[in-house]
C-alpha positions in Angstrom: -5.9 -20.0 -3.3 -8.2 -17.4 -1.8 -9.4 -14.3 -1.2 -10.5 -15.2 2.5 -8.1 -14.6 5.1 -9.5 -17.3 7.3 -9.8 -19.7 4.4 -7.6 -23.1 4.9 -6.7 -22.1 1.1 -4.1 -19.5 1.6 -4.4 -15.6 0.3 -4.0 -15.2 -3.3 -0.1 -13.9 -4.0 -0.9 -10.3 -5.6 -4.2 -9.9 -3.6 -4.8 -6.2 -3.7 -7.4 -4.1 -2.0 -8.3 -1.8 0.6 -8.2 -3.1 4.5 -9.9 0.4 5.7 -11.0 3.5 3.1 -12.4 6.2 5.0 -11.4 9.7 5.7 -8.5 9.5 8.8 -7.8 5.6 8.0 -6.9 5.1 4.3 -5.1 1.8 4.7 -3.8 -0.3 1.2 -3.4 -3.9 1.6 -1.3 -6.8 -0.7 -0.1 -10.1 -0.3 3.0 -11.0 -1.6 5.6 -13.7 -1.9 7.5 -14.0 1.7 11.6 -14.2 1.3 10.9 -17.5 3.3 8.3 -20.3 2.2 7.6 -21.5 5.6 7.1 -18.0 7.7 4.8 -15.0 7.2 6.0 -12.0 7.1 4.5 -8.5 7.8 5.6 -5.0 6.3 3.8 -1.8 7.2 4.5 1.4 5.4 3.8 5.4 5.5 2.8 7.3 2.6 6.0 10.1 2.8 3.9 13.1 3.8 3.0 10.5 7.1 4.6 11.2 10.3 2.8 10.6 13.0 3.1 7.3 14.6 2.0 3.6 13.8 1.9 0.7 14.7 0.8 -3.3 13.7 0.6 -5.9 16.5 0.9 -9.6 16.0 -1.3 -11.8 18.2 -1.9 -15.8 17.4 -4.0 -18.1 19.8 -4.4 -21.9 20.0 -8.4 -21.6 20.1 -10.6 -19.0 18.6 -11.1 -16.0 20.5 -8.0 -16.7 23.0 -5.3 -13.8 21.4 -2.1 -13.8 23.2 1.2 -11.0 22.1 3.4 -13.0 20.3 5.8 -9.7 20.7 5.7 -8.7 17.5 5.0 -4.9 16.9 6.4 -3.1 14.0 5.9 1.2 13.9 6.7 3.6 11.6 7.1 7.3 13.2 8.8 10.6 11.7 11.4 9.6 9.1 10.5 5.7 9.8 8.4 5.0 6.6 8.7 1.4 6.3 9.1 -1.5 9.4 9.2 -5.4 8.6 8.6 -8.5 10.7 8.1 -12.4 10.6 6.5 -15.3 12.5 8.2 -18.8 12.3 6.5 -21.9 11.5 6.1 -23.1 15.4 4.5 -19.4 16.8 1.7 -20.1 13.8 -1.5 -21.1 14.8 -4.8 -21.0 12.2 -6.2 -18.2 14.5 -3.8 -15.2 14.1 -5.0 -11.8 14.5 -3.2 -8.1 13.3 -3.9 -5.1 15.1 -3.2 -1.6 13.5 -2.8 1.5 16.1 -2.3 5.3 15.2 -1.4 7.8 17.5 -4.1 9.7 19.1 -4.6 12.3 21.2 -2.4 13.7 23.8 -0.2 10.7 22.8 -2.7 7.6 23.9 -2.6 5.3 20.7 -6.0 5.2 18.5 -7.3 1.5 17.4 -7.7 1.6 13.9 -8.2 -1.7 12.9 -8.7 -5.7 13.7 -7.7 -8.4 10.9 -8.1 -12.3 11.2 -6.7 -14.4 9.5 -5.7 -18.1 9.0 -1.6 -17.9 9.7 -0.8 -21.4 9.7 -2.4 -21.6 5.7 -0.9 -18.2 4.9 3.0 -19.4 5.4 5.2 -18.0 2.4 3.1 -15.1 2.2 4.0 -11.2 3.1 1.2 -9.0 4.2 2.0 -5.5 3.3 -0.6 -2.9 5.2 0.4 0.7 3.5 -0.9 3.8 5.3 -1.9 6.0 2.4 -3.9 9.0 4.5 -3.8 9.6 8.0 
């Protein structure tokens, strides 16, 4: 196990740490176990006093560099504090890539944040990405 996301190793179950700390982005990360050994599954949650809108794309690609949509997007918004999704064993790929939105002004989204990691060597794991301040 390892505390590399690109690592061939695997994310250490309980991993916990900060993916972004700064004023506007205060974003909590942890690994857990997934319900299911073979998939990788994503949560993303809203502190309560959150209500403005999120959001946590999925991409994977057969070569570094080449991220394709694997139409995955979870969002939180409003009374929405918590979304979940998974990717199954043949959409993994060891080049998979999150991307974390907020909304922005006049309601354009706001890029927040790019994560790499290895997918196919993090199967039975759950990433959990909590907003925490906005």
């Amino acid at each position: 196990m390892s505390d590399d996301p690109l690592g061939d190793e695997g994310l250490d179950i309980g991993l916990d740490t900060m993916a972004r700390d700064e004023p506007g982005a205060r974003i909590h990360f942890e690994v857990r176990q997934a319900d299911d050994p073979q998939n990788v599954e994503f949560r993303l949650e809203v502190a309560d006093r959150i209500t403005w809108w999120k959001s946590l794309d999925i991409y994977m690609a057969l070569t570094p560099g080449t991220f394709i949509p694997i139409g995955r997007r979870i969002e939180t918004k409003d009374a929405v504090k918590a979304a979940e999704a998974f990717v199954q064993p043949f959409e993994l790929t060891k080049f998979g890539r999150v991307s974390l939105w907020k909304g922005g002004f006049l309601g354009f989204g706001a890029w927040v944040l790019d994560w790499h990691y290895n997918a196919w060597a993090n199967r039975g794991r759950k990433f959990v990405f909590r907003w925490e301040e906005d």
